[in-house]
C-alpha positions, 0 to 999 in steps of 0.5 A, spaced: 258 871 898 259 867 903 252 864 902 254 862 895 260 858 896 261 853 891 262 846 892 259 846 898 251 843 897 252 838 894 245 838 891 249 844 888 252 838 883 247 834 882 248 833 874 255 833 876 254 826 881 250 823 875 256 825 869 260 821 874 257 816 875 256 815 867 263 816 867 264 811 871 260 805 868 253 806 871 246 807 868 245 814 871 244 817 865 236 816 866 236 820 873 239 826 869 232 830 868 230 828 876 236 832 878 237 838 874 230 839 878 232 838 885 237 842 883 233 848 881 229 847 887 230 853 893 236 851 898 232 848 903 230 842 908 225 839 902 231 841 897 236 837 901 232 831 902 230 830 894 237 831 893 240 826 899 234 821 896 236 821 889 244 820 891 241 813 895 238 811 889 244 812 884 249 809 890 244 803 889 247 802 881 251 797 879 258 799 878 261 794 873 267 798 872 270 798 879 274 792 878 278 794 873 278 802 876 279 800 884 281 805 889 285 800 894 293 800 894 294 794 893 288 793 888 292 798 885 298 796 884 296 789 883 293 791 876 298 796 875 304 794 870 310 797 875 317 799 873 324 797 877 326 802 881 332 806 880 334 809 887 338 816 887 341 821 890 337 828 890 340 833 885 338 839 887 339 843 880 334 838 878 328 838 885 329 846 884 328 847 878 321 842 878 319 848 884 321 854 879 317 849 873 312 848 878 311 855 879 312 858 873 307 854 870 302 856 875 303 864 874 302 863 867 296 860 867 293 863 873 290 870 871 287 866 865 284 860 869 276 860 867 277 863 861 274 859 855 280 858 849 278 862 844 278 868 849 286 866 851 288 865 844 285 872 842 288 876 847 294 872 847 294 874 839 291 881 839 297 883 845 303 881 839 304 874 844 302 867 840 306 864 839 308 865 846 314 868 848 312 871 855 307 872 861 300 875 861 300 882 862 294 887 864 298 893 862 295 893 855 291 898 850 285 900 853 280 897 848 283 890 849 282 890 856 276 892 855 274 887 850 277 881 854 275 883 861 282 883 864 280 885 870 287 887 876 281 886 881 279 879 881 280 875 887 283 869 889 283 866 897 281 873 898 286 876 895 287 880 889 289 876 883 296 879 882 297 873 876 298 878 870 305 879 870 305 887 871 303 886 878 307 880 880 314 881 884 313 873 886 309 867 884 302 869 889 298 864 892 295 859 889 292 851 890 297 849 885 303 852 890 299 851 897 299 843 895 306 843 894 308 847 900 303 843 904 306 836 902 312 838 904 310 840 911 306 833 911 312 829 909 317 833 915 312 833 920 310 826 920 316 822 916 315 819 910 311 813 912 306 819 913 297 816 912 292 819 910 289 821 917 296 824 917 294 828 911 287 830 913 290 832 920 295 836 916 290 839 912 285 841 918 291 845 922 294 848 916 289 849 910 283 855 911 277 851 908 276 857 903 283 856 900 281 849 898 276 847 891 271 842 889 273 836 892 278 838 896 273 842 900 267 837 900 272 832 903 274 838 908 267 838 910 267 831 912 273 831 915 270 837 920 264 832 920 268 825 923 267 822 917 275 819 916 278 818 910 277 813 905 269 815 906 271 823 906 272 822 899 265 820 897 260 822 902 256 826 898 262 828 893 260 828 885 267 831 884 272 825 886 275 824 880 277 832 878 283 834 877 285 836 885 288 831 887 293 831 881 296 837 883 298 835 890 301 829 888 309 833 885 313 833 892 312 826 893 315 825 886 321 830 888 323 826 894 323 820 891 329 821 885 327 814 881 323 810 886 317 811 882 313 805 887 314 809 893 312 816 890 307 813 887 304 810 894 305 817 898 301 820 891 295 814 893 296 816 901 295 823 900 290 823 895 285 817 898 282 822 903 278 826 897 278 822 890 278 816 887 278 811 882 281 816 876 283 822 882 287 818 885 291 815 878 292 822 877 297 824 883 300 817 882 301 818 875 304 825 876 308 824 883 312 816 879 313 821 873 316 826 877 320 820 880 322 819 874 324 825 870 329 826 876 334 820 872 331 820 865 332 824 860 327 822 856 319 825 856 316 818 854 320 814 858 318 819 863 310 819 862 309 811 861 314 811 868 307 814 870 303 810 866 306 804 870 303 806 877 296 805 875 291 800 872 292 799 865 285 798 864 283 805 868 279 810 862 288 815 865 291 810 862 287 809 856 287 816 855 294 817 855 295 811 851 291 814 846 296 821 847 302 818 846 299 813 840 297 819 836 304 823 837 308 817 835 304 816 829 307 823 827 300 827 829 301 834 829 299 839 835 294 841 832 290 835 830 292 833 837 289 838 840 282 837 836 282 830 838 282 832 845 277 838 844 272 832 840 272 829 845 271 834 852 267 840 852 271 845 855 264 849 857 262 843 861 264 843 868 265 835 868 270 836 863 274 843 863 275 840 871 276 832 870 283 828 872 283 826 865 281 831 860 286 835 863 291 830 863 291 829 856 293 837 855 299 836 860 302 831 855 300 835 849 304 840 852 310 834 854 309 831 847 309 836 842 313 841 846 319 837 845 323 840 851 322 846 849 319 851 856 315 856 852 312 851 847 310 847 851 307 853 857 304 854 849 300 848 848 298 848 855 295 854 856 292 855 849 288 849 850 284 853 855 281 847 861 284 849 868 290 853 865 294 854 872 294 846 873 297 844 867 302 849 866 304 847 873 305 840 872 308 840 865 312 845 867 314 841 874 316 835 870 320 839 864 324 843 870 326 836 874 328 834 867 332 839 866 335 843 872 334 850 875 339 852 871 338 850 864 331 854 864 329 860 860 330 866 864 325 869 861 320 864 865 324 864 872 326 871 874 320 875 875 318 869 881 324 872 884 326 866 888 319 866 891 313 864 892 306 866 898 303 861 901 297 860 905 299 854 908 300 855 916 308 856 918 309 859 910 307 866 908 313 869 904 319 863 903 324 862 898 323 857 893 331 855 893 328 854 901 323 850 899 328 845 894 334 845 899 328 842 905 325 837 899 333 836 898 333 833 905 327 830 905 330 825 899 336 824 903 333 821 909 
């Protein structure tokens, strides 16, 4: 097993480097074949020094698109549109809910992740639970676990993956959470004004390598290797515009009630130490959302709130302009959802991965859920993509919008007021806890 981690060679990704690299405006396309070839190759010293060559070459392009995407702060927030900021005091009912959300959401999602759409919908349908009414349970007939491989066993950070709700008596461990509780520990640790070489030391002290994913564990590596951040989110890292830094980016929207500026700069500062360009946007967006949805009650405002933090010429902004765009000229769910799935291919990596195809889920879930838990949870996790992710975020800004106590029972009792961390100093903590530190942290 260890021998075949992911994310760690980066020859591994080499097809993934050059779909990125076309993603973002240069002609890498024309290398595709030399880099499936490499690929191919047996691991070794001949294997490593094809790979590092090519990556010479591609870094060589022409990259006419970084003026309008830039990775700096201040080129950042020269383009962006910016929006007044609405300082508040923290409302607890308000931040505790974002936490229940979050985790809620990503119990949801987590026994799925991985899976393709059309198997979630199928067991979702032949379980008598679409439309969607509860959590997924691994305790059904025994020829729909068979048909849908719903296996108790799987593993997570080495752990069972107690996901299924049959098996859960707290929110279990997962990236998703484990980001959170490490960006509260940041943010306590080393005050508000906390940098980027502060996130990385966090990271390095707190984090086990094999709890973190995709770009987060290339910029680990790097870190490990003396190459500091800004340059430990683009050595040899074809997945810096995924989705992982859009899932650390929440605390910092949770202690910055209606300063969408502030949440935004400490998004950019946690999530320059892995991504760039669209990877950063994407935890901007999310943290100014959340900022936010602690003093507005209304989803758009919320979400171009967001929107306003990054550039507007950026391919996030685009994207979530279109979503918005189709949902204000009266486009159904289902139209919606074919849109997205016309333009990314849940079974190409690039895309079931990326910042921004699953962006457009979690406003497919904000939009067209209309407020409503379930629904939204609904539309997120159905469309497949990376399940626990989006649900977590939708359900973050939906519970920070509407408080802990206005949120479906159904959907909050069986985390039981707990979440596990594999964060150093965590373990076992109660999620009230967690808000009631988030709470004073906002106060400061």
């Amino acid at each position: 097993m260890l021998r075949t981690q992911a994310w760690f060679d980066f020859c591994d990704a080499l097809l993934t480097e050059v779909e990125q690299m076309t993603d973002e405006g240069r002609d890498a396309a024309q290398f595709a074949a030399r880099a499936k070839e490499i690929q191919e190759m047996p691991r070794g010293r001949a294997r490593t020094e094809a790979g590092a060559a090519l990556l010479k070459e591609l870094e060589a392009l022409a990259a006419p698109n970084d003026a309008k995407e830039p990775s700096g702060l201040a080129e950042i927030q020269a383009l962006a549109e910016g929006e007044v900021c609405e300082k508040a005091a923290p409302d607890f009912d308000k931040i505790y809910g974002a936490w229940l959300g979050r985790c809620a959401g990503c119990l949801l999602g987590q026994p799925v992740e991985g899976w393709r759409r059309a198997h979630i919908n199928g067991l979702l349908e032949e379980t008598g639970n679409l439309p969607l009414k509860y959590y997924i349970s691994s305790d059904i007939p025994e020829d729909i676990k068979q048909k849908y491989d719903v296996n108790d066993d799987k593993k997570a950070y080495g752990a069972t993956k107690t996901g299924w709700i049959n098996n859960v008596s707290y929110m279990p461990e997962d990236d998703d959470t484990n980001y959170t509780l490490l960006a509260l520990k940041i943010a306590e640790t080393y005050g508000r004004d906390f940098t980027p070489d502060d996130v990385a030391e966090s990271w390095l002290m707190n984090l086990p390598l094999l709890h973190v994913c995709t770009a987060e564990r290339v910029a680990y590596i790097n870190l490990a290797q003396s190459i500091y951040p800004p340059e430990s989110a683009t050595y040899r890292n074809p997945y810096r515009e995924w989705i992982g830094a859009q899932i650390r980016g929440d605390l910092f929207g949770y202690i910055c009630p209606g300063d969408m500026k502030t949440a935004a700069e400490m998004a950019w500062r946690d999530a320059s130490i892995s991504h760039v360009k669209n990877g950063i946007y994407g935890e901007m967006w999310v943290s100014a959302m959340l900022a936010k949805a602690a003093v507005c009650g209304d989803v758009q405002a919320v979400i171009r709130a967001g929107m306003h933090q990054i550039p507007p010429e950026s391919r996030l902004y685009q994207e979530l302009s279109e979503m918005l765009r189709r949902y204000n000229a009266g486009e159904t769910a289902q139209e919606a959802q074919a849109y997205i799935l016309s333009k990314y291919d849940e079974t190409n990596g690039h895309h079931w991965c990326h910042t921004i195809s699953n962006a457009a889920i979690v406003l497919l879930g904000l939009l067209w859920g209309e407020g409503d838990f379930a629904r939204t949870m609904e539309l997120c996790l159905t469309m497949g993509f990376d399940t626990d992710c989006n649900c977590a975020t939708a359900g973050s800004v939906l519970g920070m919008m509407q408080g802990a106590k206005a949120l479906p029972e159904v959907w909050t009792a069986p985390l039981c007021d707990t979440v596990l961390s594999g964060v150093d100093g965590f373990g076992l903590v109660k999620i009230s806890d967690m808000a009631k530190r988030t709470v004073k942290l906002a106060e400061i």
